[in-house]
C-alpha positions in Angstrom: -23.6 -1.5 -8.0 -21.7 -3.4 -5.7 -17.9 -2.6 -6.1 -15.5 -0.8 -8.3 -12.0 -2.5 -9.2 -9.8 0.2 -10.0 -6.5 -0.6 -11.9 -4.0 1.9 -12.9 -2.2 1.3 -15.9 1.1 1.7 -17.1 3.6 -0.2 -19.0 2.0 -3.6 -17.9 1.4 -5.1 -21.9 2.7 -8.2 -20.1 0.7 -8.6 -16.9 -3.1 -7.1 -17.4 -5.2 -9.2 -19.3 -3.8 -12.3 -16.8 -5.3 -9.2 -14.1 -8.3 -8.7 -16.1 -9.5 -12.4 -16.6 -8.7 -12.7 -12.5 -11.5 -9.9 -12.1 -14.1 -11.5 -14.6 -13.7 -14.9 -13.1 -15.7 -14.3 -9.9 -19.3 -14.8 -8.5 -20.9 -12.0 -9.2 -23.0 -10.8 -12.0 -21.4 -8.2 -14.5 -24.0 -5.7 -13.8 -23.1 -6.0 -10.1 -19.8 -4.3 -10.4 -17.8 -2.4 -12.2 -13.7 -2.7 -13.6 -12.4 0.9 -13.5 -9.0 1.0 -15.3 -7.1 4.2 -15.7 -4.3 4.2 -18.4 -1.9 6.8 -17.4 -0.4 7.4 -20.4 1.1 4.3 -21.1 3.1 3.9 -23.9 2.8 0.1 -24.7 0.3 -1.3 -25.9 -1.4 -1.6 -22.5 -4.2 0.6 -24.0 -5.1 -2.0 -26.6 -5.4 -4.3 -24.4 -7.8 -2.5 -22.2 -9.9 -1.8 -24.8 -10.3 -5.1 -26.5 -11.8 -6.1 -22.7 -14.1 -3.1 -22.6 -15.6 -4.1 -25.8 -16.3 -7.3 -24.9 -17.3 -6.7 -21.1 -20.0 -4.2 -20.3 -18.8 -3.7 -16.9 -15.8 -2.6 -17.9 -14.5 1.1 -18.3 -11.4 2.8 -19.9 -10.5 6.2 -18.7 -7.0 7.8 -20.5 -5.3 10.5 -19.1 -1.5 11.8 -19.2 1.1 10.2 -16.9 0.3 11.3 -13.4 1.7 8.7 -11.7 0.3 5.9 -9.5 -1.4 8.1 -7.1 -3.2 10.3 -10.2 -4.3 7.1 -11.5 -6.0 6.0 -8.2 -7.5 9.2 -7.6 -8.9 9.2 -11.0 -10.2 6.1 -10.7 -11.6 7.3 -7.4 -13.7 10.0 -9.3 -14.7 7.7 -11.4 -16.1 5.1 -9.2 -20.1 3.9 -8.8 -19.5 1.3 -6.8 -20.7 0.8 -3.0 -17.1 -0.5 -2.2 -14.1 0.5 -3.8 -11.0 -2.4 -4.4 -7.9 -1.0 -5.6 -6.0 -3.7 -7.7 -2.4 -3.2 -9.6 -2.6 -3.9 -13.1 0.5 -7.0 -12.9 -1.0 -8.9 -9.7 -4.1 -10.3 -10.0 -7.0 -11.8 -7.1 -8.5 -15.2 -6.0 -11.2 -16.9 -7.9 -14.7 -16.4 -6.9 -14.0 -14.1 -3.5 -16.1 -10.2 -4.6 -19.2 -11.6 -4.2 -17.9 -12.9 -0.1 -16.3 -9.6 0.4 -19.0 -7.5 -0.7 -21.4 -9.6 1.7 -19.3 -9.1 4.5 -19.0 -5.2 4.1 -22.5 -5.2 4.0 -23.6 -7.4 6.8 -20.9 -5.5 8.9 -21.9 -1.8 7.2 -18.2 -1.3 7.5 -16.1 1.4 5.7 -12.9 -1.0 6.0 -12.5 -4.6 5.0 -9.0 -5.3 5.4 -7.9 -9.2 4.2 -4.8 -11.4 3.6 -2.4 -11.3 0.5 0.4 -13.5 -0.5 3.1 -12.7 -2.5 4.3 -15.1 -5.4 6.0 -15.1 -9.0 3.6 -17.9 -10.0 0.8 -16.6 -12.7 -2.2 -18.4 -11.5 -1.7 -19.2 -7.8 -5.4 -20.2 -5.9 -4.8 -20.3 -2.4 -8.3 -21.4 -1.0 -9.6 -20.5 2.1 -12.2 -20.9 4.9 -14.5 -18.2 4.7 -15.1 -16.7 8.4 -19.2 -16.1 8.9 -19.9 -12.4 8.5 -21.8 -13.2 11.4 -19.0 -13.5 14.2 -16.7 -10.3 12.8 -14.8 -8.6 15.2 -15.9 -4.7 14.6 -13.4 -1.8 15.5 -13.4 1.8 15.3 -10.3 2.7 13.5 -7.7 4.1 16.1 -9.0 0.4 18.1 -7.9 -1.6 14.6 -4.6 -0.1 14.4 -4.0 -1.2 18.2 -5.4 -4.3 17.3 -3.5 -5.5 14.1 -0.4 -4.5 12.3 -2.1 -3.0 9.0 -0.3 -3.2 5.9 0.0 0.3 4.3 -0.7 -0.7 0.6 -4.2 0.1 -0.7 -4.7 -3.4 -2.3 -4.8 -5.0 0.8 -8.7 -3.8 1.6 -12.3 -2.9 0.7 -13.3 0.3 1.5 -16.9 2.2 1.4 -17.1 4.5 -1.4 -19.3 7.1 0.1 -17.3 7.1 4.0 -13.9 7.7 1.5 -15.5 10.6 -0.4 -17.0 12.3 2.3 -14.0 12.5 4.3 -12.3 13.8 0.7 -9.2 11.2 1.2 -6.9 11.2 -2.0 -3.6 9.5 -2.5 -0.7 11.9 -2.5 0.1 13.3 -6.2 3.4 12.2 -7.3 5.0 10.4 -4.7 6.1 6.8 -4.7 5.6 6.0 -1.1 2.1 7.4 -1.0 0.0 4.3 0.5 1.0 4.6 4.1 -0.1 8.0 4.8 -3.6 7.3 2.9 -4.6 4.2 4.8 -3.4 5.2 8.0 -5.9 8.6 7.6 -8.6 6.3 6.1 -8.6 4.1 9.5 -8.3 6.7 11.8 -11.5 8.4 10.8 -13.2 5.1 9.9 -15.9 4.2 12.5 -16.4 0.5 11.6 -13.2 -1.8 10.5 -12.8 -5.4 10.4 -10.5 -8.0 9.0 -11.1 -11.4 7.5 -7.8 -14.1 7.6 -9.2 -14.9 3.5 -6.3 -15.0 1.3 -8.2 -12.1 -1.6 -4.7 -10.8 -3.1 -1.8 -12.1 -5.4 1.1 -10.2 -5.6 3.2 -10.6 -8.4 6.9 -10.5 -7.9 8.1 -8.3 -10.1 12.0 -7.6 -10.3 11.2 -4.1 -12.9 8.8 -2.6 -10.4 8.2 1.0 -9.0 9.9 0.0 -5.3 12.6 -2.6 -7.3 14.5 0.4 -9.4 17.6 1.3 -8.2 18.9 3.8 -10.6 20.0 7.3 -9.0 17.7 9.6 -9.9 14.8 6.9 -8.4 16.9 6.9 -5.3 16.7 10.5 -4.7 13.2 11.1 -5.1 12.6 7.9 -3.1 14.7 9.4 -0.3 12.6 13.1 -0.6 9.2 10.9 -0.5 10.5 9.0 2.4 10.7 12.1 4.4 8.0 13.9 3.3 6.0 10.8 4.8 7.8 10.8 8.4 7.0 14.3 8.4 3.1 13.5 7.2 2.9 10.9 9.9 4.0 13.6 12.9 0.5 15.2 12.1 -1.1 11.4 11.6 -0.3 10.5 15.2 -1.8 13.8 16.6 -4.5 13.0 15.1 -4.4 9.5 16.6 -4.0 11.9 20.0 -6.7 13.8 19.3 -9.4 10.7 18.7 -7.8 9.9 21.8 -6.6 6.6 20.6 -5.0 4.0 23.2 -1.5 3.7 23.7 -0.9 0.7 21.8 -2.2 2.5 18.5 -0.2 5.3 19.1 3.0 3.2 19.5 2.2 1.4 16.7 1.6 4.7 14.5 5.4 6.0 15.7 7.0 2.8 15.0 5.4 2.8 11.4 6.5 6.4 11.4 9.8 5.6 12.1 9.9 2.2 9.9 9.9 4.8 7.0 13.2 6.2 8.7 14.6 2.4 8.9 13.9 1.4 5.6 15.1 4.6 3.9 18.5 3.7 5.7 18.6 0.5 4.1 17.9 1.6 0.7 20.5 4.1 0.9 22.9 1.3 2.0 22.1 -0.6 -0.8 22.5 2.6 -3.2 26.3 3.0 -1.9 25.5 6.5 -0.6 28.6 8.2 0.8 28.6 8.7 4.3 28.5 12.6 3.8 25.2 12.4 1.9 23.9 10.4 4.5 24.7 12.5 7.4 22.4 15.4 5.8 20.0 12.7 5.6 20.0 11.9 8.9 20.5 16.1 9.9 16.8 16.2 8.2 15.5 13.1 10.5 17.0 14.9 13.8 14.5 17.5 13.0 11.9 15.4 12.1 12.4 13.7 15.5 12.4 10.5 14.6 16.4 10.3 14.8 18.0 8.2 17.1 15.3 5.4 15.8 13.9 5.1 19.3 10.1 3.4 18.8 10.6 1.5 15.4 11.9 -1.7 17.8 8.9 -3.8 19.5 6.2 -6.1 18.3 5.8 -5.3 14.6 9.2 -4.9 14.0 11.8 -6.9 16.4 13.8 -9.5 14.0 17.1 -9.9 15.1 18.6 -8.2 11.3 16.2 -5.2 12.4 17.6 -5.0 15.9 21.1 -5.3 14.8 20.6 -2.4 12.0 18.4 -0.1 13.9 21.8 0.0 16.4 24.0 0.5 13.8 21.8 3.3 12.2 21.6 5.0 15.8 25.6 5.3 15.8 27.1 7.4 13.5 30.7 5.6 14.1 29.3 1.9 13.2 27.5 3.6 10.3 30.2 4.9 9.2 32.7 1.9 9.6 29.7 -0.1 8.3 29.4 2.1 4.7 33.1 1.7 4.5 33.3 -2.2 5.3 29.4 -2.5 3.2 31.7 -1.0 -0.2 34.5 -3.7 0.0 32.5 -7.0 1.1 29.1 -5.7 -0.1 27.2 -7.3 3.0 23.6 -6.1 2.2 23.3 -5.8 -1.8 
C-alpha cells in the first residue's frame, strides 16, 4: 500500500465528507492506499458520517477512541497506519484533485523520508489550484539539518509526506495534549531525516475557519495556549542542540532559534489581543528570561523581518513601551 491519509475527527459534521470526497477523487487505485480517520470522541454526528464512507469505500477505516485531543488522534492514526507514506490531513480542509498518485511517485523515485509541498489557505469549498508538476527527476535532495538552512519549513504536519517506516523507527509522536504540538514534531522529524525535498505543487487547502482550535479566544484557551507556548520554547532549547550536535550549518541553526523564538513573538501577540494585564504579563515574560529567549534577539532576519514584526518585536523587548502600549492597546484597541 502506498499511503495512509490520516484524519482526526472532531466536531467537523459540517466539513468531512467535502474532506472525504477530496481524498477519493484522486488517481490512484483504492487498494493503493488507505483513509485512516480517527474519531476522537466526537459528539456530533461526525461518526455517522465516517461510517456511511467506510461502508461504501474499502479503503477506508474508522478507528473511535475517547477525546485525546489532536495530537492523540494523529498518533493513533500513526499506529494504525499501512501505508509506505504517511499524509496527515484535517478533517475541515480538504486536497487537490488527482495529486497522491504524483506525490507518492516522487517519494519513491527520491526514496525520501520527507516530501514537503505548497498549501494555500482559502474559505472557498472546492478551490483547484493546478499546478506544473516538477520531474521527480531534477529534485533537489537534502539531509535534514541542510533543508532547514535551505527553506523556511512550515511547522504544521499537513504540509508533507513522510515515510512510514523512517517515522516509526525513530519513535516520533506528536506531543499528547498540547495545542501547539506541530512545531516541535516536524522540526525532530527533519533533523534526523536523511533525505528531504520539496516540490512548489500546490497539494493542500486550508479551510478558513473562524471556530477553530488556534481561532478561540475564550480564557481558559488562552491560558493553556500560553503554558503550551512555553513548554515549546523550552522543547526547542533541546531541538537546536540537537541541530549542534548533527553539526548543522549556521544558517539552520539560526533559523531553528528564530522559530524558537517566533513562539515567544506570537505568544505576545495573543496575549495582547486577550487584554492581559501588564502584571500577568511580566511573569510571563519572568518565565522567557529563563528560557533565554527574552529580549527577542534572533526572531528578526529572513523569515521573519516585516515592518509590523520589527516594530512589535521592539516594543515587546521594552517593558516601558509594553507597558504604555497595553494601556494605550485597552482604550483604542490597536491590534484586536
Amino acid at each position: 500500500m502506498l499511503v495512509s491519509i490520516v484524519v482526526p475527527v472532531y466536531n467537523v459534521e459540517r466539513y468531512l465528507a467535502r474532506c472525504l470526497d477530496s481524498l477519493l477523487d484522486q488517481d490512484l487505485q483504492e487498494r493503493d492506499y488507505e483513509i485512516v480517520i480517527v474519531n476522537d470522541g466526537s459528539p456530533d454526528k461526525s461518526l455517522d458520517i465516517a461510517t456511511h464512507y467506510a461502508q461504501k469505500h474499502q479503503n477506508i477505516k474508522v478507528i473511535s477512541q475517547q477525546n485525546q485531543g489532536l495530537s492523540g488522534a494523529r498518533n493513533t492514526g500513526i499506529d494504525h497506519a499501512s501505508g509506505k507514506y504517511l499524509f496527515f490531513v484535517d478533517s475541515d480542509d480538504y486536497i487537490e484533485k488527482d495529486i497522491l498518485k504524483y506525490l507518492t511517485a516522487t517519494a519513491d523515485t527520491g526514496m525520501l523520508d520527507f516530501l514537503g509541498f505548497d498549501l494555500v489557505m482559502t474559505r472557498e469549498s472546492n478551490l483547484s489550484v493546478k499546478s506544473e508538476l516538477p520531474s521527480a527527476e531534477n529534485l533537489k535532495i537534502y539531509n535534514g539539518c541542510d533543508y532547514i538552512a535551505q527553506y523556511n519549513y512550515p511547522n504544521n504536519a499537513v504540509w508533507y509526506l513522510v515515510n512510514t517506516q523512517f517515522l516509526k523507527e525513530m519513535n516520533l509522536r506528536f506531543e499528547p495534549g498540547r495545542l501547539v504540538e506541530d512545531g516541535m514534531f516536524t522540526t525532530e522529524l527533519l533533523l534526523r531525516c536523511q533525505r528531504a525535498a520539496y516540490v512548489k505543487v500546490s497539494v493542500y487547502r486550508y479551510f478558513v475557519n473562524d471556530n477553530s482550535i488556534m481561532t478561540i479566544r475564550d480564557r481558559k484557551h488562552l491560558e493553556k495556549m500560553n503554558n503550551d507556548f512555553l513548554f515549546v520554547i523550552k522543547k526547542f532549547s533541546g531541538l537546536v542542540a540537537l541541530a549542534n550536535e548533527k553539526k548543522a550549518n549556521e544558517n539552520a541553526i539560526r533559523r531553528l532559534k528564530a522559530r524558537q523564538e517566533s513562539y515567544a513573538f506570537f505568544l505576545f501577540v495573543r496575549l495582547v489581543k486577550s487584554k492581559m494585564p501588564y502584571r500577568e504579563f511580566r511573569k510571563i515574560i519572568d518565565e522567557m528570561r529563563v528560557l533565554k529567549v527574552y529580549p527577542i534577539r534572533n526572531f528578526i532576519g529572513t523569515d521573519y523581518c516585516s515592518p509590523k514584526e520589527k516594530l512589535f518585536t521592539g516594543i515587546f523587548n521594552s517593558p516601558l513601551l509594553l507597558r504604555t502600549f497595553l494601556k494605550a492597546n485597552s482604550i483604542f484597541k490597536i491590534v484586536r
